[in-house]
C-alpha positions, 0 to 999 in steps of 0.5 A: 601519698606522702607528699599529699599528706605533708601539704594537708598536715603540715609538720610545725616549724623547728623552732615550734617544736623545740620550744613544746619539747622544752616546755613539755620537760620543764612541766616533768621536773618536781621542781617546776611548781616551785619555780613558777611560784618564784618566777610569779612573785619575782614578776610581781615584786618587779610590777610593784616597783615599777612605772607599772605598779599603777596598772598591777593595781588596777588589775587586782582591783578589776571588779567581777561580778556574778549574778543568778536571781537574787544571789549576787556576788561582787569582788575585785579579781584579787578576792575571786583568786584568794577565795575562789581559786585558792578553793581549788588549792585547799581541795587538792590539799584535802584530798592528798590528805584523805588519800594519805590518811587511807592508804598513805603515810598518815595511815601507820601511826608508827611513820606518822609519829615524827612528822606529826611531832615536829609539825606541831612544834614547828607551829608553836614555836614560829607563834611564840617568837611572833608574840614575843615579839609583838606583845603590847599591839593589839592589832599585831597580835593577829597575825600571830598564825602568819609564820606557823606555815610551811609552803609545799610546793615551795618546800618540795620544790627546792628539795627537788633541785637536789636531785637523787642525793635526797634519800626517800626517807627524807622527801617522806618525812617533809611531805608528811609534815607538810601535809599536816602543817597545812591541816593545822593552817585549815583549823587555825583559820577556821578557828581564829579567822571567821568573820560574823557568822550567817545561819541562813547561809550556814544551814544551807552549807550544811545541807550541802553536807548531807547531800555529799554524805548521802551520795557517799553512802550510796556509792556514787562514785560520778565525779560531777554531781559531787562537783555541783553540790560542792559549788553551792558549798562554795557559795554558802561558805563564802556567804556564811562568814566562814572562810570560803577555802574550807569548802575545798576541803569539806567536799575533798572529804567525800569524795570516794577513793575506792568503788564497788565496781568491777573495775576495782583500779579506778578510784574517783579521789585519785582521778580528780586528784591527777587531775587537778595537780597541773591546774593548781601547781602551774597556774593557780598557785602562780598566780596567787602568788603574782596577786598577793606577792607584790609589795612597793619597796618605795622608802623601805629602810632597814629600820622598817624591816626590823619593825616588830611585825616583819622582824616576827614574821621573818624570825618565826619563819627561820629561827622558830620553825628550824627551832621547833622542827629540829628540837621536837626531833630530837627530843623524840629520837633521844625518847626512843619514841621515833628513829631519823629518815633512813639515810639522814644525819642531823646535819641534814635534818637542820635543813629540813628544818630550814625549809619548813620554814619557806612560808610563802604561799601559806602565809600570804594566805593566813596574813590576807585574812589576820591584816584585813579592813581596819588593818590592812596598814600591816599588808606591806610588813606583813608581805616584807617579813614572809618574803625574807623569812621565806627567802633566806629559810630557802637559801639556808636549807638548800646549802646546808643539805647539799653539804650535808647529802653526799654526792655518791647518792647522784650516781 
């Protein structure tokens, strides 16, 4: 018997199975998000200043089209991942945030208090230094919003390289402010970042509302209707002039965490929300940052990387996102209004807010939509200031808390 079922079901050869285990603890590791946004834009970087770049181009330029009647939608593939895909991106974002403002951190005003603080600072100051430093251009002054971001995935990637020594407190204390970075990153570019508005469109996005509200109400809680309807969202937003990402996050905000039913431990949120992680960490925020980090370094010189664009953006990114990070922590711990993350010192809340100000993914997104059209000369500074904002605000906080987070808490 056993010799007959080793010819029907053949055992896959060693190398084969080494190499799935492998990549099976890869995709276990907290890090393995971060990484692969690394690996994409480090591949990206290399096709744009290579023999190659000539093709990298061609494919974000291969048109795809979408046609039912008289509805009709035409982009090149590098729009269909900014506005299609990264749609997905801003619903799982919308759904961490409603789960967390429920039931999680955001739900006690007390823990949420500091976060929400240095977030807010940590917006304010990267603009500031950007407009100190891009005032008298016009055309600058709209990418004012590009360092305000910080970079989840990113963040809590190379927080993740530290392993145990990061205590609790402190991975809580940047998810959260994350989380309420990215908020702040949807009302800037719902405010700032729409083009011409089209009622017809509008309307019929707002009719698709009603229906998500009603079927909130009366308890669905099947996870396709609200998907169907979502999609038409998508494309009414996406007609209306209003960035077509923040239908994502609309519908995340009517699907339901907790059901009427018997079975009281099954919540549609949460389903959808485990399932969406391994899509969007793994494949959907690499290959954003494939399609939008690659930037030709051809006669780059270091005069141009202290243009005002690129030097703001780099600036903001590191020096104002730790200045109003650090600072409004402070000022709320000297207040008496907040306490520091349990087991953290100030050494290590400088590097927490060194990571913040790993931009990347965030950034490229808000640059996308500030330099477009007439102003699309800005793409290559705008890319050059976040990847060296991004990359030295990594590097800085990630030596910084290993000197500062003691080896005993790796045991």
């Amino acid at each position: 018997m056993q010799a007959e079922h080793a010819r029907t079901h053949p055992c896959p050869p060693e190398p084969a199975i080494r190499v799935v285990r492998a990549l099976r603890e890869f995709l276990a590791l907290e890090s393995a998000g971060g990484i692969l946004l690394a690996i994409a834009a480090v591949a990206a970087l290399a096709l744009a200043n290579s023999p190659l770049a000539g093709l990298y181009e061609r494919f974000l330029d291969t048109p795809v089209e979408v046609r039912i009647g008289a509805l009709r939608i035409a982009k090149p593939l590098l729009l269909w991942v900014n506005d299609g895909l990264m749609a997905a991106f801003f619903f799982l974002v919308g759904l961490e945030l409603k789960r967390e403002v429920l039931e999680g951190e955001l739900s006690d005003p007390r823990q949420v208090l500091l976060p929400a603080l240095a977030a807010a600072a940590g917006m304010a100051v990267p603009a500031a230094v950007y407009l100190a430093l891009n005032r008298g251009d016009a055309v600058a002054l709209r990418g004012w919003a590009i360092p305000t971001a910080t970079d989840i995935a990113f963040a809590l990637g190379v927080l993740a390289l530290l392993g145990a020594r990061v205590p609790g407190s402190l991975k809580v204390f940047l998810l959260t402010l994350a989380i309420l970075d990215d908020l702040g990153a949807i009302v800037i570019i719902a405010i700032f970042y729409t083009a011409e508005l089209s009622a017809v469109s509008l309307a019929i996005a707002a009719a698709a509302l009603a229906v998500l509200l009603a079927m909130n109400r009366r308890g669905v809680t099947r996870v396709a209707p609200y998907l169907m309807i979502g999609l038409v969202l998508w494309v009414s937003v996406l007609k209306s002039g209003v960035h077509a990402t923040l239908a994502g996050v609309a519908l995340a905000m009517f699907i339901p965490l907790r059901t009427h039913r018997a079975d009281r431990t099954y919540s549609p949120l949460r389903r959808l929300e485990n399932d969406l992680h391994p899509p969007v960490a793994y494949v959907i925020l690499p290959l954003f940052a494939f399609a939008n980090a690659g930037v030709s370094l051809a006669g780059v010189t270091p005069a141009a990387l202290l243009a005002p664009v690129p030097l703001g953006i780099a600036a903001g990114l590191l020096f104002g996102k730790t200045l109003g990070v650090l600072g409004a922590t402070w000022l709320a711990v000297k207040l008496g209004w907040a306490r520091l993350p349990a087991g953290a010192g100030w050494s290590a809340m400088l590097g927490m807010a060194l990571l913040c100000g790993v931009g990347f993914t965030m950034s490229l997104f808000i640059g996308g939509l500030a330099f477009e059209g007439a102003a699309a000369h800005y793409a290559v500074d705008t890319r050059l200031g976040i990847l060296g904002g991004s990359l030295l605000s990594a590097l800085a906080g990630y030596a910084l808390l290993r000197a500062a987070l003691p080896r005993r808490a790796e045991a």
